[in-house]
SEROVO-496597 format. One line per field, with one value per atom (N, C-alpha, C): chain; atom name; x, y, z. Coordinates in pm, 1 decimal. Example, Ala and Ser with C-alpha at 12.3 -4.5 7.8 and 13.67 -1.06 7.14 Angstrom:
2
ch: A | A | A | A | A | A $
at: N | CA | C | N | CA | C $
px: 1319.0 | 1230.0 | 1320.0 | 1285.0 | 1367.0 | 1290.0 $
py: -569.0 | -450.0 | -330.0 | -225.0 | -106.0 | 3.0 $
pz: 780.0 | 780.0 | 780.0 | 708.0 | 714.0 | 787.0 $
END
This chain:
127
ch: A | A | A | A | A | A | A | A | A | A | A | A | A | A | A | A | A | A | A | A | A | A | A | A | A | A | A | A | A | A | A | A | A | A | A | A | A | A | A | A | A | A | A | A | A | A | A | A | A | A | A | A | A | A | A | A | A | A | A | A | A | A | A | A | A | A | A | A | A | A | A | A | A | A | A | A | A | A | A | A | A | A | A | A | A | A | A | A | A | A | A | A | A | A | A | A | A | A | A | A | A | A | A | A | A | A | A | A | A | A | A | A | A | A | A | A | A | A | A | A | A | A | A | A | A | A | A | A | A | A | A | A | A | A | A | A | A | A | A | A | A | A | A | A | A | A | A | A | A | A | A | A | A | A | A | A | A | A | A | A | A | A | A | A | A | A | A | A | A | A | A | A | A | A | A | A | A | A | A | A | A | A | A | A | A | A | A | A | A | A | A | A | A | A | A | A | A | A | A | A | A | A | A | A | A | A | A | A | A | A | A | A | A | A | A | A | A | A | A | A | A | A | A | A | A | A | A | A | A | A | A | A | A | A | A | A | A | A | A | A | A | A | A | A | A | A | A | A | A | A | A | A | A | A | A | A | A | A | A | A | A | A | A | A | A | A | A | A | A | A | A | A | A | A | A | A | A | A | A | A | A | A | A | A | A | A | A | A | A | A | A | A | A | A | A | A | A | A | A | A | A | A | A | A | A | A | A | A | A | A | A | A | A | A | A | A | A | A | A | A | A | A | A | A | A | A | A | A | A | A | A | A | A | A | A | A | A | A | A | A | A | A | A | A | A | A | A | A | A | A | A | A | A | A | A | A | A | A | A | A | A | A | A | A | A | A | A | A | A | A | A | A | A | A | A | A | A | A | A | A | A $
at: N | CA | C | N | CA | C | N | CA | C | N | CA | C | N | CA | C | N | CA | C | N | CA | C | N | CA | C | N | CA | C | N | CA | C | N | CA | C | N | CA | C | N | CA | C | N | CA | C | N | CA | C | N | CA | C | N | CA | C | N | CA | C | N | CA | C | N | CA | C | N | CA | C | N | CA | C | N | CA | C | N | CA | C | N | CA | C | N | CA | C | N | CA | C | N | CA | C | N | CA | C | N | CA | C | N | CA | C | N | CA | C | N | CA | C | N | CA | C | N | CA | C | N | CA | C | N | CA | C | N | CA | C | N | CA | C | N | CA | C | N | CA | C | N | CA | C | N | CA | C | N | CA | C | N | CA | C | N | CA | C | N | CA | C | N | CA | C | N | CA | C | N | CA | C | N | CA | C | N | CA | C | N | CA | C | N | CA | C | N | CA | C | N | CA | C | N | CA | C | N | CA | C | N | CA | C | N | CA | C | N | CA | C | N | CA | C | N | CA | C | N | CA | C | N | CA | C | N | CA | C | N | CA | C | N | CA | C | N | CA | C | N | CA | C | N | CA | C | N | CA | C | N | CA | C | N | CA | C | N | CA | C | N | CA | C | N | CA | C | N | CA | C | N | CA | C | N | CA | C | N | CA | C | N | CA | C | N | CA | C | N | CA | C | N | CA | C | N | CA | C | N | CA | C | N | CA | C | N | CA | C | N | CA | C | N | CA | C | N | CA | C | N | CA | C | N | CA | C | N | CA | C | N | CA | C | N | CA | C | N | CA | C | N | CA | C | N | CA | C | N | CA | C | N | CA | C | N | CA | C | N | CA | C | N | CA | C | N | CA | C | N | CA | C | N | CA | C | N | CA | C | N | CA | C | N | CA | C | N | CA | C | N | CA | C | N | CA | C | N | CA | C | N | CA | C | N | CA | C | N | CA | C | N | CA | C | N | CA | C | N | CA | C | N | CA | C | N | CA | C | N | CA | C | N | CA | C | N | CA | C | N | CA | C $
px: 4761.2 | 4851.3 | 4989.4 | 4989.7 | 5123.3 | 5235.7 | 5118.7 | 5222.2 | 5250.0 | 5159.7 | 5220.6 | 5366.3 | 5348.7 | 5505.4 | 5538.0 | 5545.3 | 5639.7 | 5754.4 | 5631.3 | 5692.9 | 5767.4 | 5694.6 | 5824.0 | 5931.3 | 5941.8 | 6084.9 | 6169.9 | 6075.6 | 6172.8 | 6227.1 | 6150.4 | 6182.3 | 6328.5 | 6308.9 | 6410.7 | 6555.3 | 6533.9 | 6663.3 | 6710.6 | 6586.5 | 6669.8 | 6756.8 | 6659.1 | 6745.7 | 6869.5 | 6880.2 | 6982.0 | 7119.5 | 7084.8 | 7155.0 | 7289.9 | 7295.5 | 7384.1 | 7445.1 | 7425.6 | 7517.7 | 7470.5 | 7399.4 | 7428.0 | 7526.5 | 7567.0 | 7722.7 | 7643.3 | 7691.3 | 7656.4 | 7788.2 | 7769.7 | 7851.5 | 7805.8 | 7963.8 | 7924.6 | 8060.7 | 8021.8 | 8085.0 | 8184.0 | 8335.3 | 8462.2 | 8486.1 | 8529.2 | 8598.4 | 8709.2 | 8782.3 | 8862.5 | 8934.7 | 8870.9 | 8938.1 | 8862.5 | 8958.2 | 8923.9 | 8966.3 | 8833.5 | 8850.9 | 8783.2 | 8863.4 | 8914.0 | 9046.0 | 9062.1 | 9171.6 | 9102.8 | 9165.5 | 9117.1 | 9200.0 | 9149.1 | 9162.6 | 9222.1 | 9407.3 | 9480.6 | 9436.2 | 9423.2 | 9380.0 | 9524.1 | 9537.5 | 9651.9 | 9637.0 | 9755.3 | 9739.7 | 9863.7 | 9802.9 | 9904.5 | 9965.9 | 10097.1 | 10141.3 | 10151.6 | 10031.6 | 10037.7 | 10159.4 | 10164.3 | 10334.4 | 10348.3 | 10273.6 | 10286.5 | 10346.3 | 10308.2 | 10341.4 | 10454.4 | 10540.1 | 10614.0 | 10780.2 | 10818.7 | 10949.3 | 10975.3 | 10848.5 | 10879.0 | 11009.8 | 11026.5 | 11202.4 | 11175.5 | 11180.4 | 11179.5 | 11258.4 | 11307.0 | 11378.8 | 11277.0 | 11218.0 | 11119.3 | 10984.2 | 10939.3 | 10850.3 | 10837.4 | 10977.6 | 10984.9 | 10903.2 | 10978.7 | 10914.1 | 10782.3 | 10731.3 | 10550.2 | 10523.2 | 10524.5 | 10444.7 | 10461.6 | 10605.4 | 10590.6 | 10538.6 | 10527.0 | 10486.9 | 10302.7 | 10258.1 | 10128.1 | 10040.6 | 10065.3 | 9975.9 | 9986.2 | 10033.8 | 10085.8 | 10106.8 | 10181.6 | 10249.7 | 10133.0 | 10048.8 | 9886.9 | 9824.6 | 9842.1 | 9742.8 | 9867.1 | 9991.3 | 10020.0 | 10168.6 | 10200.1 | 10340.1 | 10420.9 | 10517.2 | 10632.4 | 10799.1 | 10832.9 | 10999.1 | 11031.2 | 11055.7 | 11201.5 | 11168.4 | 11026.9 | 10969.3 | 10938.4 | 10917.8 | 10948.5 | 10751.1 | 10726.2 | 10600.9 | 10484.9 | 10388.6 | 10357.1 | 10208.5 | 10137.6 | 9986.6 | 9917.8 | 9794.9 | 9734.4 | 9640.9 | 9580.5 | 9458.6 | 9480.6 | 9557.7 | 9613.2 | 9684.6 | 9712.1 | 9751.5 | 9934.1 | 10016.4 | 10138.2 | 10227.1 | 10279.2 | 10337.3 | 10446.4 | 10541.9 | 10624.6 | 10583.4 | 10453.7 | 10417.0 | 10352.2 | 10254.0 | 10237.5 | 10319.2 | 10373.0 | 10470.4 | 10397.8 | 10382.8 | 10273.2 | 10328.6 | 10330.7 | 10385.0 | 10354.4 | 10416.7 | 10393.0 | 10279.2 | 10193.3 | 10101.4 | 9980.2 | 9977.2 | 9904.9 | 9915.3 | 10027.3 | 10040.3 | 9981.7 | 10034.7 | 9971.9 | 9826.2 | 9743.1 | 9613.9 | 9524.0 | 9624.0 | 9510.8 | 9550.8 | 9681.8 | 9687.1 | 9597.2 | 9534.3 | 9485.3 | 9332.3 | 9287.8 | 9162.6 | 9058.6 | 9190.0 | 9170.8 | 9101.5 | 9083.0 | 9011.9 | 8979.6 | 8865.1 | 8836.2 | 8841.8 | 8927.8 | 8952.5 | 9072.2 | 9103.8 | 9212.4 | 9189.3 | 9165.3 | 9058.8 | 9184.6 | 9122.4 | 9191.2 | 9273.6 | 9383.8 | 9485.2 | 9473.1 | 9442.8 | 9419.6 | 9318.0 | 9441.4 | 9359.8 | 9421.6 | 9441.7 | 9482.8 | 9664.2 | 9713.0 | 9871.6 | 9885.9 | 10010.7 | 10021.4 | 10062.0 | 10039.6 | 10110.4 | 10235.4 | 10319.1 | 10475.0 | 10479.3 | 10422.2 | 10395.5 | 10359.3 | 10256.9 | 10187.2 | 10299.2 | 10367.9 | 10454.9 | 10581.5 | 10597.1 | 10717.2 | 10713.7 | 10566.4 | 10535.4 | 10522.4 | 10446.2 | 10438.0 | 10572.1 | 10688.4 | 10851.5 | 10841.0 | 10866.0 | 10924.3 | 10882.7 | 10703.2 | 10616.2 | 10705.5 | 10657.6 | 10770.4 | 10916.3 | 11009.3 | 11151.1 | 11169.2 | 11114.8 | 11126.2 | 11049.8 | 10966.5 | 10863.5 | 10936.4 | 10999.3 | 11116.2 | 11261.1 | 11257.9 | 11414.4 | 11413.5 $
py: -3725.3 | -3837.4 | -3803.6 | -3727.5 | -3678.0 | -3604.4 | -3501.3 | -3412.2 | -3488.7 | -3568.9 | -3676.2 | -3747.1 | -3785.9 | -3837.4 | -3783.0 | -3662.4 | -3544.3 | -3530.3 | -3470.4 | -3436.2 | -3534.1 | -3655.4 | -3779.7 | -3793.0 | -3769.5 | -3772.2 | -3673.8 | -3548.0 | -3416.0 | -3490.8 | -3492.1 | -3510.6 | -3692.1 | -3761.4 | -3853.0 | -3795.7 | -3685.2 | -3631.3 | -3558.5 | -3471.6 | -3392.2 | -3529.5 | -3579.5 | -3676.6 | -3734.6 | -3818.6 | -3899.4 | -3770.0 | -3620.2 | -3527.4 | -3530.7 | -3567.4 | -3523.5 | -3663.3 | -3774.6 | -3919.3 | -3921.8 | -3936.5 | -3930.2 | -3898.0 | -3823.0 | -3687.5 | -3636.9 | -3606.0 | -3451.7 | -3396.2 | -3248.5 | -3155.8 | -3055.4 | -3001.2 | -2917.4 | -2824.4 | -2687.1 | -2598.9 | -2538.2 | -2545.3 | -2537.8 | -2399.3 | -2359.8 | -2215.9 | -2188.9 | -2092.1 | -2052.3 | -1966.2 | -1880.9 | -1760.1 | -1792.9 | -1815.7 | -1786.3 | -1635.0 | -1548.4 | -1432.1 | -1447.4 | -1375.6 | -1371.2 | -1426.5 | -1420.7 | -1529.0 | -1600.9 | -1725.4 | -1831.7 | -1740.6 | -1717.5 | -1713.7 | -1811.4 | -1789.1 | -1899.1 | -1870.8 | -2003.3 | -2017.4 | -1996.2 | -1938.0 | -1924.3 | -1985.6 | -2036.9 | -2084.1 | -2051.0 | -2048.3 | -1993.1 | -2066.2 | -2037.2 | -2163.0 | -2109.8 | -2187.0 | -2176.0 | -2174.5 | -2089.3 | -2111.5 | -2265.6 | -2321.7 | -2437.7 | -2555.5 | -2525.8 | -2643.7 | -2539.0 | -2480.2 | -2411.1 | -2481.5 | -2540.4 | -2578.1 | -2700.5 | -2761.6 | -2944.0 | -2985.0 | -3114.3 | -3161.6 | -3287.8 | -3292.3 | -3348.0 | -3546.1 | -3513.2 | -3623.1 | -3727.2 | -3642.1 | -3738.6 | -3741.1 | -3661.2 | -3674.0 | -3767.9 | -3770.9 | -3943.4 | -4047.3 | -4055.7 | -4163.3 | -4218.1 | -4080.3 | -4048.0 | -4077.7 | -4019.8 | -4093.6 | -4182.5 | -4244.7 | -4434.6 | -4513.4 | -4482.3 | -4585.6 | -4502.0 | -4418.9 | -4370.4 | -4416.8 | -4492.1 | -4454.4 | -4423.9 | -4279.6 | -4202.2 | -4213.5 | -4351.5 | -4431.4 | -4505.7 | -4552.5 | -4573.9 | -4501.1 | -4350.9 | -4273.7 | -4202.6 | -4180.7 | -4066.7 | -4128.2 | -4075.5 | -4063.0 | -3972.8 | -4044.8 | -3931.3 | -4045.4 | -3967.0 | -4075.5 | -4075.9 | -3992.9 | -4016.7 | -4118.6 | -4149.5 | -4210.3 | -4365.4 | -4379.4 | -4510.5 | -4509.0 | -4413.8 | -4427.0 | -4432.0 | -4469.4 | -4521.8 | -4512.6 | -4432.0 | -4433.6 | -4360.1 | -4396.8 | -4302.7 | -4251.1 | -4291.5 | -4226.6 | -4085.1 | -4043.5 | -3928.8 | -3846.7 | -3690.4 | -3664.2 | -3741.9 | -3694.7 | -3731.6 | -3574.3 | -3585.3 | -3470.9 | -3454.1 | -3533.1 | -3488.5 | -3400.4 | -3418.9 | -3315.4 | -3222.9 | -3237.2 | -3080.8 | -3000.3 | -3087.4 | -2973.1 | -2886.0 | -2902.0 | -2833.8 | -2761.6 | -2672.4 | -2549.1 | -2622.5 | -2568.1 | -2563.2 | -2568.6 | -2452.5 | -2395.3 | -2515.7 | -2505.2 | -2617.9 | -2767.5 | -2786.5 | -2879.4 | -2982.4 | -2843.5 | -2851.4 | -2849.8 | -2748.3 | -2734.7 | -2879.5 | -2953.7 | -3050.5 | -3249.2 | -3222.0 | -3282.4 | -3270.8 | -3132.9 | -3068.8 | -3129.9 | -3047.4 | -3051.1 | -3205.2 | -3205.0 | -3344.0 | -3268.7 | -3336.3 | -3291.2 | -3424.0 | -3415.9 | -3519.3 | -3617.9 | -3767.8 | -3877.7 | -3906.3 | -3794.0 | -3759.3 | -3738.5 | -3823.6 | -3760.4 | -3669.0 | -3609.3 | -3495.0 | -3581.4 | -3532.0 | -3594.9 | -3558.7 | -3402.0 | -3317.6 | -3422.7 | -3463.2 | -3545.1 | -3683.6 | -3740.5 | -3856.1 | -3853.8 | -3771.7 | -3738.3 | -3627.2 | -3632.8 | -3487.4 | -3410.8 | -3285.2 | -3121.3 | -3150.5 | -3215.1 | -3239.8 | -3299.3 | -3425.9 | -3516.0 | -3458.6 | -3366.0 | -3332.2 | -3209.8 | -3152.4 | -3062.2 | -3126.3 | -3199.2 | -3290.6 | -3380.1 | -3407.8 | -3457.2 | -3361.1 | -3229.0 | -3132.2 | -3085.7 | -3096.0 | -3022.1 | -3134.4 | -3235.1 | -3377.4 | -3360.2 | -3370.1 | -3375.7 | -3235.0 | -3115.6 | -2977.1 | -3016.1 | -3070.7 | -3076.1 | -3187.5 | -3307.7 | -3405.2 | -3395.0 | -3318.6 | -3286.8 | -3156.1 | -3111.0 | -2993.7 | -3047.7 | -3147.3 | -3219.9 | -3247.0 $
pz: -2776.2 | -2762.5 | -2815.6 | -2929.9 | -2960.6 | -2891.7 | -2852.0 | -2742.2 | -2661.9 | -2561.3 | -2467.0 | -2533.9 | -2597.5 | -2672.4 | -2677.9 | -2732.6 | -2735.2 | -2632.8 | -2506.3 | -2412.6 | -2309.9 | -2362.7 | -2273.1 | -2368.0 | -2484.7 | -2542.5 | -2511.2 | -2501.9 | -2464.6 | -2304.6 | -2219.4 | -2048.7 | -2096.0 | -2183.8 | -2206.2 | -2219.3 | -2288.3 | -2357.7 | -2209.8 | -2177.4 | -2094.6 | -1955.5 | -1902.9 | -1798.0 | -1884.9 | -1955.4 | -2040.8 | -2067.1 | -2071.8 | -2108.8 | -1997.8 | -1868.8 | -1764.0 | -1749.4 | -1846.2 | -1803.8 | -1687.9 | -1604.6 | -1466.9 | -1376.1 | -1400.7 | -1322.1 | -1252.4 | -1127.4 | -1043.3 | -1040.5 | -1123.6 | -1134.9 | -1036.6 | -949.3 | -870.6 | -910.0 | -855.6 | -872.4 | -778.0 | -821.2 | -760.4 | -756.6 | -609.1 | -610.5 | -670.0 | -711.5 | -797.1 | -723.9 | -640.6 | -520.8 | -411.4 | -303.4 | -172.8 | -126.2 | -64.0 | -28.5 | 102.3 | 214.2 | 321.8 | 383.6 | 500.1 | 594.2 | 640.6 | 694.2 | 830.5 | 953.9 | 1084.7 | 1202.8 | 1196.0 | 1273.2 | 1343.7 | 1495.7 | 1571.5 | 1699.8 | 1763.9 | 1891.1 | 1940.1 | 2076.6 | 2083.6 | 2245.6 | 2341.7 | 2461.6 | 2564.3 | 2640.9 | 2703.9 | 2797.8 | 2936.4 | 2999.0 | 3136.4 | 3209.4 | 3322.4 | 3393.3 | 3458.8 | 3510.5 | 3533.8 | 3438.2 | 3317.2 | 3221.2 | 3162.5 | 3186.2 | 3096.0 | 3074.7 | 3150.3 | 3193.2 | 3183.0 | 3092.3 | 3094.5 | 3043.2 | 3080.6 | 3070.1 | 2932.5 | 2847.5 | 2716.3 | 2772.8 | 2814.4 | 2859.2 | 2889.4 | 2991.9 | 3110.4 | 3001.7 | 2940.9 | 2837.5 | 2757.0 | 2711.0 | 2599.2 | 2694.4 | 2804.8 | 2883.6 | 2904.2 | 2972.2 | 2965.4 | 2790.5 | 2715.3 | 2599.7 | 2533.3 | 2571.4 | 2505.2 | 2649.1 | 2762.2 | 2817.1 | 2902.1 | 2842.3 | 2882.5 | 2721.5 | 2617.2 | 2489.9 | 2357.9 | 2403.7 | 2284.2 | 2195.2 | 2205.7 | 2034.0 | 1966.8 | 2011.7 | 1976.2 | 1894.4 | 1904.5 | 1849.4 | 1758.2 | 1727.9 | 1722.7 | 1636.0 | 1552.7 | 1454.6 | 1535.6 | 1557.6 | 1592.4 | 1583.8 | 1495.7 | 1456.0 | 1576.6 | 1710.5 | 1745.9 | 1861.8 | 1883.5 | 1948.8 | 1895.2 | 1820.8 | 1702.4 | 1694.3 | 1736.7 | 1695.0 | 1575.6 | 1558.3 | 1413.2 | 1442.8 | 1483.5 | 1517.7 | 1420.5 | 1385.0 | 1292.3 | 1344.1 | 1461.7 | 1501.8 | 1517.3 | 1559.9 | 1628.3 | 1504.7 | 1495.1 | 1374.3 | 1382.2 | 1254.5 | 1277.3 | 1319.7 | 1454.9 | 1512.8 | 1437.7 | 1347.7 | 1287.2 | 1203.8 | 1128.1 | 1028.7 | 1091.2 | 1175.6 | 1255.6 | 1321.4 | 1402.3 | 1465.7 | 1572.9 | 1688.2 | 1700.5 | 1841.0 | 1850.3 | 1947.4 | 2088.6 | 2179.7 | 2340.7 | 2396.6 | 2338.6 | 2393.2 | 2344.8 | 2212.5 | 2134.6 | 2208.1 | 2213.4 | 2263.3 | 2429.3 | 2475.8 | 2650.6 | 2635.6 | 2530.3 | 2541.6 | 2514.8 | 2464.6 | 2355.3 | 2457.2 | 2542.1 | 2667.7 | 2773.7 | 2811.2 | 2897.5 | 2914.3 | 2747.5 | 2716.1 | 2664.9 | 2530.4 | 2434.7 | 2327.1 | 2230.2 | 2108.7 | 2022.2 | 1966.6 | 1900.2 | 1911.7 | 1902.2 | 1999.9 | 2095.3 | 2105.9 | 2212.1 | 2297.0 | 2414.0 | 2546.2 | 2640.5 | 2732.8 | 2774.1 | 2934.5 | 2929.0 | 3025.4 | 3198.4 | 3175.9 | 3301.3 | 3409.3 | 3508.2 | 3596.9 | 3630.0 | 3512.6 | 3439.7 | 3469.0 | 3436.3 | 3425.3 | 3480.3 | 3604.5 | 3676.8 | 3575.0 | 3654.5 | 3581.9 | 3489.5 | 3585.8 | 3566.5 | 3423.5 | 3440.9 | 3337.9 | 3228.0 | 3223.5 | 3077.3 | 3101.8 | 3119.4 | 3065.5 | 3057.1 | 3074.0 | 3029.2 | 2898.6 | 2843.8 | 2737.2 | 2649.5 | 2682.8 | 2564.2 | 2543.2 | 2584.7 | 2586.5 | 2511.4 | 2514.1 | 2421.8 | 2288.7 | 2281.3 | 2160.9 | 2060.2 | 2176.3 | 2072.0 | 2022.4 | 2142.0 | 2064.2 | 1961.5 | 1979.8 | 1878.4 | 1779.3 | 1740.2 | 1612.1 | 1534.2 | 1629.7 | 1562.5 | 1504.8 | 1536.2 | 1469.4 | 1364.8 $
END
């Protein structure tokens, strides 16, 4: 009977010992690189006109999902393009394709259109 007490006082201490915390263990060095994904710009979408782009993404959505000042846009679903910044190529790909809740445009918006929006999204996220 003793040891029985014993050993539920020992097993008391030990649970009661951690407050109830879960401690987990933080890296200190990251060793390797991340792979940057690169993307290419089709000749078709290469020559979009930024002008006509503004147009296409305040009156297709865009401002819904997506931050971008020069657009007066204010969306959070979508990342904020002022802070990404996000290249041509990137850009056209993720019109094209879609990613995550960005459904993909290809189909939806001519050629013209989505390269006229990815020229806009690039020059006004670069200002």
């Amino acid at each position: 009977m003793l040891r029985r007490l014993a050993l539920l006082a020992v097993l008391a201490v030990l649970a009661s010992g951690c407050g109830g915390k879960v401690i987990s263990p933080t890296a200190e060095t990251v060793i390797g690189t991340v792979a940057q994904q690169t993307f290419t710009v089709p000749p078709a979408y290469a020559s979009g006109d930024p002008v006509a782009g503004k147009q296409v993404f305040t009156s297709k959505g865009c401002t819904a999902c997506h931050t971008l000042k020069d657009a007066g846009a204010t969306g959070t679903v979508g990342p904020d393009l002022d802070v990404t910044k996000p290249p041509l190529g990137k850009a056209i790909a993720r019109l094209l394709n879609g990613k995550n809740a960005m459904p993909a445009f290809k189909g939806v918006l001519t050629t013209t259109q989505i390269a006229d929006v990815a020229a806009y999204v690039v020059k006004a996220s670069q200002s």
